[in-house]
C-alpha positions in Angstrom: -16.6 5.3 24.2 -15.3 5.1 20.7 -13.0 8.2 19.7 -13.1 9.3 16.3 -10.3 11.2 14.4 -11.2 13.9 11.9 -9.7 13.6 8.3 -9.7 16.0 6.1 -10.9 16.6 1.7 -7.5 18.6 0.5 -9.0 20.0 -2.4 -6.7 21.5 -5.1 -7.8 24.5 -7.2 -6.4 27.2 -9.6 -8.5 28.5 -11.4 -11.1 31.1 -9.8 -13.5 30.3 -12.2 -13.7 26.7 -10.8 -15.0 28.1 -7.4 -18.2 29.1 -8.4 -19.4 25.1 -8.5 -18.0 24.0 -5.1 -18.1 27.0 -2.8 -21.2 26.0 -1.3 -20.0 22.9 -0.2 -16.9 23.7 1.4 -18.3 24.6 4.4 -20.5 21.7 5.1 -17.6 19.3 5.8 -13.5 19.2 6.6 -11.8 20.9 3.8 -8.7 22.5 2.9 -7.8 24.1 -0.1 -4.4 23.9 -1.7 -3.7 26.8 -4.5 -0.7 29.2 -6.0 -3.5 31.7 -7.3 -3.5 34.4 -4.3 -7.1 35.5 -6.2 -8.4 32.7 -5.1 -7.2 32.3 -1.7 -8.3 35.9 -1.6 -11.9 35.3 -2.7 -12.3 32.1 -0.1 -10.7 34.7 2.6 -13.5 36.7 1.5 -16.1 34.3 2.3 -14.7 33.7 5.9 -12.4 30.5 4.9 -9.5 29.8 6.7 -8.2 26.5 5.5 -6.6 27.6 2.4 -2.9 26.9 2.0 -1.4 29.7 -0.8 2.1 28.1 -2.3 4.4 30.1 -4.0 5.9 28.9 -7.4 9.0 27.4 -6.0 7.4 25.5 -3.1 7.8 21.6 -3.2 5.7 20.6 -0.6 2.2 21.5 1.0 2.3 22.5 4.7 -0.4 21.3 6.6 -1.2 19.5 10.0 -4.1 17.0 9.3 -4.7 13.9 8.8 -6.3 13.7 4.6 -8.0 11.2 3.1 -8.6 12.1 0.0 -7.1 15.0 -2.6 -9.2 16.0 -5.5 -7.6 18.1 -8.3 -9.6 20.5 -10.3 -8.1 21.3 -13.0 -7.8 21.6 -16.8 -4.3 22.3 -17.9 -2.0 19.5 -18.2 1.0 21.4 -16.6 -0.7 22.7 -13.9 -1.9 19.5 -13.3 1.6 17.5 -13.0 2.8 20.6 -11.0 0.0 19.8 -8.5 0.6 16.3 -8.4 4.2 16.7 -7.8 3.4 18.9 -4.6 0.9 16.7 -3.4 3.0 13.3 -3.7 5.6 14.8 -1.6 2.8 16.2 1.2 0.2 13.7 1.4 -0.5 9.8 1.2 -3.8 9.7 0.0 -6.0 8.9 -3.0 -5.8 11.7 -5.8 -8.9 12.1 -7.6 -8.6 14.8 -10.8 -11.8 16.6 -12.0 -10.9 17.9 -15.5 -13.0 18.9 -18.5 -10.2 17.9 -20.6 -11.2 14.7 -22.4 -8.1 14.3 -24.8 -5.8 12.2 -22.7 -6.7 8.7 -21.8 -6.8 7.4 -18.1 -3.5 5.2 -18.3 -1.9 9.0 -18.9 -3.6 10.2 -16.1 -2.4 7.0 -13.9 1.1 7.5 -15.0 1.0 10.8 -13.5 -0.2 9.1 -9.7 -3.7 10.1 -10.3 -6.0 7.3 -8.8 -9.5 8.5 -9.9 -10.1 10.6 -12.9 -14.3 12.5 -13.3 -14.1 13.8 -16.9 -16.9 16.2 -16.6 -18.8 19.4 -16.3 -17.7 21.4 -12.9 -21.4 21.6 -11.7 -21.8 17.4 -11.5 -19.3 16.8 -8.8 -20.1 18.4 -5.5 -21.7 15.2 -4.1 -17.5 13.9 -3.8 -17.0 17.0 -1.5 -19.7 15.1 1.2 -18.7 12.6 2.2 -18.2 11.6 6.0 -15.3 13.4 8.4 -14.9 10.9 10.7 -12.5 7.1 10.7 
């Protein structure tokens, strides 16, 4: 009998706004959400979620006890982004994949940051990356 460990999607949101286009999907899979905005954390609470980590603005590192594969960053604003990244590169080995609308900085900027995978598009073309399979 083969045993299989679950890993986890940490997905890394802001911006309240963002949920409306991936809320569905968290539920179908492993997923934990990583955010300083206690409005969101409130409005996935609110929808029975439990695996959201809230970080205050001085925290370095994200607290969690499971095994990721993947981090996706949804996000728009440059700062927030390298914030995020910073947090994450101390927490987590994994592949970071940024969703962003913003098209003004080129990939290589994005790279230099430790961003693997950039998706420059809408918020409503991406949910398909939240199902992916939970087991290794």
């Amino acid at each position: 009998m083969m045993v299989h460990e679950v890993s986890w999607i940490m997905i890394c949101i802001q911006n309240p706004e963002k949920l409306e286009s991936i809320v569905d999907y968290l539920f179908d899979d492993y997923h934990v959400v990583v955010t300083n905005n206690p409005e969101v954390k409130q409005q996935l609470h609110d929808m029975w979620m439990e695996d959201v980590i809230l970080l205050g603005h001085e925290d370095t590192y994200i607290p969690h006890n499971r095994r990721i594969r993947q981090v996706i960053i949804i996000d728009d604003v440059v700062l927030s982004i390298l914030d995020t990244i910073e947090r994450v590169k101390m927490s987590v080995q994994a592949p970071i994949m940024l969703i962003t609308k913003n098209k003004y900085y080129p990939f290589k900027f994005y790279e230099l940051m430790g961003i693997h995978y950039v998706m420059m598009t809408n918020y409503n073309q991406f949910p398909f990356l939240l199902r992916q399979r939970a087991y290794s």
